[in-house]
C-alpha positions, 0 to 999 in steps of 0.5 A: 475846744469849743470856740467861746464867741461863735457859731458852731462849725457845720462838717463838710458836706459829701459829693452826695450831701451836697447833691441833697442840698442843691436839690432842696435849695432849687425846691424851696425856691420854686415853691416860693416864687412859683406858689407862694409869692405873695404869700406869707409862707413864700417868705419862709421858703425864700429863708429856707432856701437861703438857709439851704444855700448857706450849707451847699455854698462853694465859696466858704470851707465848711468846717470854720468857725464862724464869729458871731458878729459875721453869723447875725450879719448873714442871718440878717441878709437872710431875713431881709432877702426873705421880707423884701424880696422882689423880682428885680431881687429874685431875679439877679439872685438866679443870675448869681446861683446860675453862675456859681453853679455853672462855673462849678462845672469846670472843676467837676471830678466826674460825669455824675457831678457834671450832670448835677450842674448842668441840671442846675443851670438847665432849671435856673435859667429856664425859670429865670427866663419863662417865669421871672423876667415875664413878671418884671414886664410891665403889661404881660401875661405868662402863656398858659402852655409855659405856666404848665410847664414852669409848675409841673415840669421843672420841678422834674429837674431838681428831682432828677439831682435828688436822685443822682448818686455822688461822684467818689469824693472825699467830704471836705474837699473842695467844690472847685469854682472857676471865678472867671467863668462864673463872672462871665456866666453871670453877666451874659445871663444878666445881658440875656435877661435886661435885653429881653426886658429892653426889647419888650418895654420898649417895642413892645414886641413878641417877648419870644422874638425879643429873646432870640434876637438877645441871643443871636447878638451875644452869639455873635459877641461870644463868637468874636471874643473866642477869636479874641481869646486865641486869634493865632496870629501873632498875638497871645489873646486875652486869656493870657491877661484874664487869667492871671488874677485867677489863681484861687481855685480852690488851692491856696497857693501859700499852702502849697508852697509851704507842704513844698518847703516841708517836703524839701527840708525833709528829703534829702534825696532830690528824685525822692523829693520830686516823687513825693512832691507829684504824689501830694498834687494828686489830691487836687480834684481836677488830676489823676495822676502825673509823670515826669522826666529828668537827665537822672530819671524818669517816673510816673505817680497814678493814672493816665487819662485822655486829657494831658497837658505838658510843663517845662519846669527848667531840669523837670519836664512833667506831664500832668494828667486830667478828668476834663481838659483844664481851664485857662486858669487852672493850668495858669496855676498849676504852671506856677506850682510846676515851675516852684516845684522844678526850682526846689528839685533844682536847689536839692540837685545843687545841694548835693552837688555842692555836699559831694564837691565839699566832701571830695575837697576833703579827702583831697585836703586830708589826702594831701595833708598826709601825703606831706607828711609822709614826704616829711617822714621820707626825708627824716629817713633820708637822713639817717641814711645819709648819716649812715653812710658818712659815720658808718654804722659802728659810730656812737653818735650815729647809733644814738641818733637813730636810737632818738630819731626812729621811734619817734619816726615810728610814732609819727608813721602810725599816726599818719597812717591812723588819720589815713584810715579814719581822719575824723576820729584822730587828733593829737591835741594840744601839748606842752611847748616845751616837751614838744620843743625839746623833741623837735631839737632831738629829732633835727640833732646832727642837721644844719638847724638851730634852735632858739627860744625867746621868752618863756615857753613853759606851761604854754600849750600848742596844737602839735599836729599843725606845729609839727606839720608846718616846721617839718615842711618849713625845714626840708624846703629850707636844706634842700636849698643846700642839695642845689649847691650853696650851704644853708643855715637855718634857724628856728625860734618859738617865743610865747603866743605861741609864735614860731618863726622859721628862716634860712640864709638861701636865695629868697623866693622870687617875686612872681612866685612870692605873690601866690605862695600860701594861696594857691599851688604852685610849681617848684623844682621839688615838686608840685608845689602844694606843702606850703599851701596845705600848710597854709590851709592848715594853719587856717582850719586851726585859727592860724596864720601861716605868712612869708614874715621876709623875703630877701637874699640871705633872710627868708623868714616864715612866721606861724602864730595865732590868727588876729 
């Protein structure tokens, strides 16, 4: 889709493109300061070269769309730096393009890119300092030895760009420009020039004598601030300050973070997740290749080089790899992507903790579930053992006993038994209260537990898993209150909601004990203590609440009903 109120976008320019349009920006430029100025075609060179340097800027990506409005503002900059050019003009615009130029060098992938800037800066300041500074004095004359040089032996240097073939650079990419070392390049150059001019009005002194003494004295200032910049004597140096604005560079740090958030919800794996993560850096101009280092493993992802640099980024440590050794800011920068990168890694490795801590809960609380269940069943079978020996097995309420109670027995071992082997694939529903109640009374006939209703139960529905669960462990924690010496009586009573109640007249749970009952394990002298906490945890999980309704002696009463 075309946009409909702009100005068409100009495909990105190749490593070699952009090589072509440097070298015919620095041409036009040369014919129209050194041939045509003065003259009205110098002008449509000045525009040609301003059309040129529109193309092989840096600064703006290529492929966007540009707004009218924002197209005609820059075509009339254009015109009017053609129209009105002078040399004050002429002469801050190299400073500006040298410093483009040689703040692009520290992001050069290659020796051939490299070689194409310095070429660049070489010529820029050369004419700057030989031909346009001498034109700004107010009484001089450009020697006839540097007037040869400036029109037949620069141009060799623009030349030499047309001919150099582009590095290995896919078109697109980004031309890295560090921002810090084109300001200070800029300045220094503006210094270089002012001074000398300064020394000439003023003095009016030997203009070669003038440059020198300009260049001794930002020797001797560019000497002091590199101490400043890493005095190694307790203090940080100023590159810690200057560099924390500069995280530009050609890699948008929104963008990164957001192909790391897509690469996080994507992998689940946190060493995949790592890998790929390094893998996606290694389009950045200035890298060939990175390893890193984990407690669970190690790896490496593309080329190892001369140039290395080493960031802690908490449980990763990564060892980046570069064309060039890295500036100020670029390693500013990446720091910040390694120490993001190392958090994500960090979060997934809490993740699947957290995920296998979860499922390991689980198969401890299914486990424990069924094993309470099994214990339940156990003490059904106890029972009948028991009966057997006090009635014999000839009686006839001992034979329909067992004729009611082990089928059901059997019923209920298979369904544990299923649930052990795939408990997420077995439930056994909601039925009707009053078939499941007419089941409980047959299954305890014969046992110190009476069965009460209150209201009516018919046509009410309850999850019998839990109910069954929770009365089987209420119950045989009640009757072994008899195996200590004193008869129990227990009665159970449903009444609608559903609600069940359970109480026995034995001694009440001590107050020590009572505090963490439900909550938490605790130690009894039938155990380790864990059925009413699972049964509790159960009665949770299904929207119920399991409480100790009274705690008294002679009236301990527990109470299942509808949580809220």
């Amino acid at each position: 889709m075309q946009p409909a109120a702009g100005i068409r976008r100009i495909p990105a320019a190749s490593s070699r493109n952009q090589n072509v349009l440097l070298s015919g920006m620095l041409i036009t430029l040369y014919g129209a300061i050194v041939w045509g100025a003065g003259e009205w075609w110098g002008r449509g060179l000045l525009l040609a070269h301003f059309g040129l340097f529109l193309m092989w800027q840096p600064v703006w990506r290529g492929e966007r769309d540009i707004p009218a409005t924002r197209a005609l503002l820059v075509l009339g900059l254009g015109v009017l730096f053609a129209v009105a050019g002078n040399w004050w003009l002429i002469g801050t615009w190299i400073a500006v393009l040298f410093g483009l130029i040689g703040g692009s060098v520290a992001g050069s992938t290659g020796r051939k890119g490299s070689a194409v800037s310095m070429l660049g800066a070489v010529y820029l300041i050369a004419m700057l300092l030989t031909w346009v500074v001498p034109h700004l004095f107010t009484y001089y004359e450009i020697e006839p030895a540097a007037d040869i040089v400036v029109r037949y032996g620069l141009p060799l240097l623009p030349a030499l760009i047309l001919v150099i073939p582009g590095d290995a650079r896919k078109p697109g990419d980004p031309v890295i420009v560090d921002l810090f070392y084109s300001v200070v390049l800029f300045l220094l150059v503006v210094a270089l020039a002012l001074g000398s001019f300064v020394i000439q009005e003023v003095a009016h002194g030997q203009y070669l004598l003038g440059l020198a003494q300009v260049l001794m004295v930002i020797a001797l200032l560019l000497a002091g601030l590199s101490w400043l910049w890493n005095p190694r004597a307790g203090f940080s140096g100023i590159h810690t300050l200057l560099s924390r604005y500069l995280l530009g560079l050609g890699l948008p740090f929104e963008q990164r973070m957001r192909r790391l958030a897509r690469l996080a919800q994507s992998e689940a794996q946190s060493e995949q997740f790592l890998r790929g993560a390094l893998s996606d850096m290694q389009d950045l101009p200035w890298v060939t290749g990175f390893a890193w280092a984990t407690k669970m493993s190690a790896g490496a992802v593309g080329k190892e080089s001369a140039h290395v640099e080493r960031f802690d980024a908490g449980p990763v440590e990564v060892t980046m790899y570069s064309v060039a050794p890295c500036s100020p800011a670029i390693l500013l920068h990446m720091n910040l992507l390694m120490q993001m990168v190392g958090h994500f890694y960090e979060a997934q490795r809490q993740e699947k903790l957290r995920q296998q801590s979860a499922y390991t809960r689980a198969i401890y609380e299914t486990g424990a579930r069924l094993t309470h269940d099994i214990k339940n069943l156990l003490q059904s079978l106890r029972s009948l053992c028991a009966a057997a020996e006090m009635r014999g097995a000839d009686d006839d309420a001992f034979r329909a006993l067992v004729q009611r109670q082990l089928p059901q027995i059997t019923k209920r071992l298979g369904s544990t038994l299923e649930k052990l082997r795939s408990p997420e694939l077995v439930t056994d529903g909601d039925v009707e209260a009053s078939i499941w109640w007419r089941t409980l009374q047959s299954r305890y006939t014969g046992r110190s537990v009476v069965f009460e209703t209150e209201g009516q139960i018919t046509g009410m529905e309850l999850p019998v898993e839990l109910f069954d669960s929770t009365i089987d462990t209420l119950i045989e924690n009640a009757l072994y209150k008899e195996a200590l010496g004193a008869p129990v009586r227990v009665s159970v009573m449903l009444t609608a909601g559903p609600r069940l109640r359970i109480c026995d007249d034995g001694a009440a749970v001590p107050a020590a004990i009572a505090t963490q009952l439900l909550k938490a394990p605790v130690a009894s002298e039938s155990g380790l203590g864990v059925g009413l906490y699972q049964a509790a945890t159960f009665a949770r999980q299904s929207g119920y609440a399991l409480t100790l309704a009274e705690n008294r002696a002679g009236r301990v009463c527990f109470e299942l009903m509808r949580a809220g």
